[in-house]
C-alpha positions as semicolon CSV with decimal commas, in nm:
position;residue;x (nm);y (nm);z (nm)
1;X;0,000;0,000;0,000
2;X;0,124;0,337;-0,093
3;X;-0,001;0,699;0,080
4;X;0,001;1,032;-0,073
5;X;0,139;1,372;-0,006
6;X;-0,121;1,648;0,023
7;X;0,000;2,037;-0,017
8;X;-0,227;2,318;0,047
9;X;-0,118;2,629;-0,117
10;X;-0,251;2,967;-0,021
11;X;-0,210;3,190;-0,311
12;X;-0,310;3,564;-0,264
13;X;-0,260;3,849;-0,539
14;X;0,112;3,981;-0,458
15;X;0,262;4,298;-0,623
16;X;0,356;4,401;-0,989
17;X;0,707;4,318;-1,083
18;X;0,919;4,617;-1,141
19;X;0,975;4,464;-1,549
20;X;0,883;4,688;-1,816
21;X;0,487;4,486;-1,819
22;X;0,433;4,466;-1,483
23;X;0,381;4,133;-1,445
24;X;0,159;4,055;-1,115
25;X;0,291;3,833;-0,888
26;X;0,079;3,612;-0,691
27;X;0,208;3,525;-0,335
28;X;0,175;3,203;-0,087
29;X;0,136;3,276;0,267
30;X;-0,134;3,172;0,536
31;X;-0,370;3,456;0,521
32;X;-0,407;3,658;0,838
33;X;-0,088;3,503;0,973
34;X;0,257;3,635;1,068
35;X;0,397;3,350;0,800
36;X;0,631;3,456;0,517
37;X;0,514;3,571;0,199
38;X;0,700;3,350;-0,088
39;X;0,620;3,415;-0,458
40;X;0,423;3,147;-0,589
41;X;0,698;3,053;-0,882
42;X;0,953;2,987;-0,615
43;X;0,674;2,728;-0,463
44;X;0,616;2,546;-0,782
45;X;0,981;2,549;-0,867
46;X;1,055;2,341;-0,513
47;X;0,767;2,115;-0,562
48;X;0,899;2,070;-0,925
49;X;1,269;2,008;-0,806
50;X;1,137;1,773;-0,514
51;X;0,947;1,550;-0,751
52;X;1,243;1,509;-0,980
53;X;1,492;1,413;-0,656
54;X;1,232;1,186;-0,541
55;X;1,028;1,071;-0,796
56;X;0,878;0,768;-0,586
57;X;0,716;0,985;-0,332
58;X;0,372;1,022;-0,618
59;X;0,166;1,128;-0,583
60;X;0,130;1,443;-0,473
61;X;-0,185;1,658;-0,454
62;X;-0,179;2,032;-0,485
63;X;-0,449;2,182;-0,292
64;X;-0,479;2,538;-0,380
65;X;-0,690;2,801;-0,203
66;X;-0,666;3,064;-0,425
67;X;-0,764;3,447;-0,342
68;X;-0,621;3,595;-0,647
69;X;-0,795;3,836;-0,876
70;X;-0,793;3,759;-1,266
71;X;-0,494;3,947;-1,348
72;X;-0,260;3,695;-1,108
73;X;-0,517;3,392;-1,174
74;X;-0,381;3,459;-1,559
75;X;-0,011;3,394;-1,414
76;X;-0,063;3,091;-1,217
77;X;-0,231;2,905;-1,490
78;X;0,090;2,940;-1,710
């Protein structure tokens, strides 16, 4: 018998990058708390890295609460 790994991510609109477009960037923190605010790329990049060093810990769910507006919705779905 095999488990799973379950992540809840918290994603809340961030700030606009300081780029020429402005790019949003949505943020992952635990709303109302005194927890760090990490930009949501950074998360996906460790969960991606993770996964590839330890491939047989699948599967993993990604449980996202998501309080973003369109503009940073349009970002996490790329």
């Amino acid at each position: 018998q095999r488990g799973c790994v379950c992540l809840e991510i918290d994603t809340w609109d961030g700030y606009l990058d300081k780029d020429e477009d402005k790019t949003p960037v949505p943020i992952v923190y635990h709303g109302y708390t005194m927890t760090s605010k990490i930009r949501f790329s950074d998360i996906i990049k460790c969960v991606n890295g993770f996964i590839n060093t330890y491939p047989q810990t699948y599967p993993i769910i990604l449980s996202f609460e998501n309080h973003c507006s369109r503009p940073y919705n349009e970002v996490i779905a790329r």
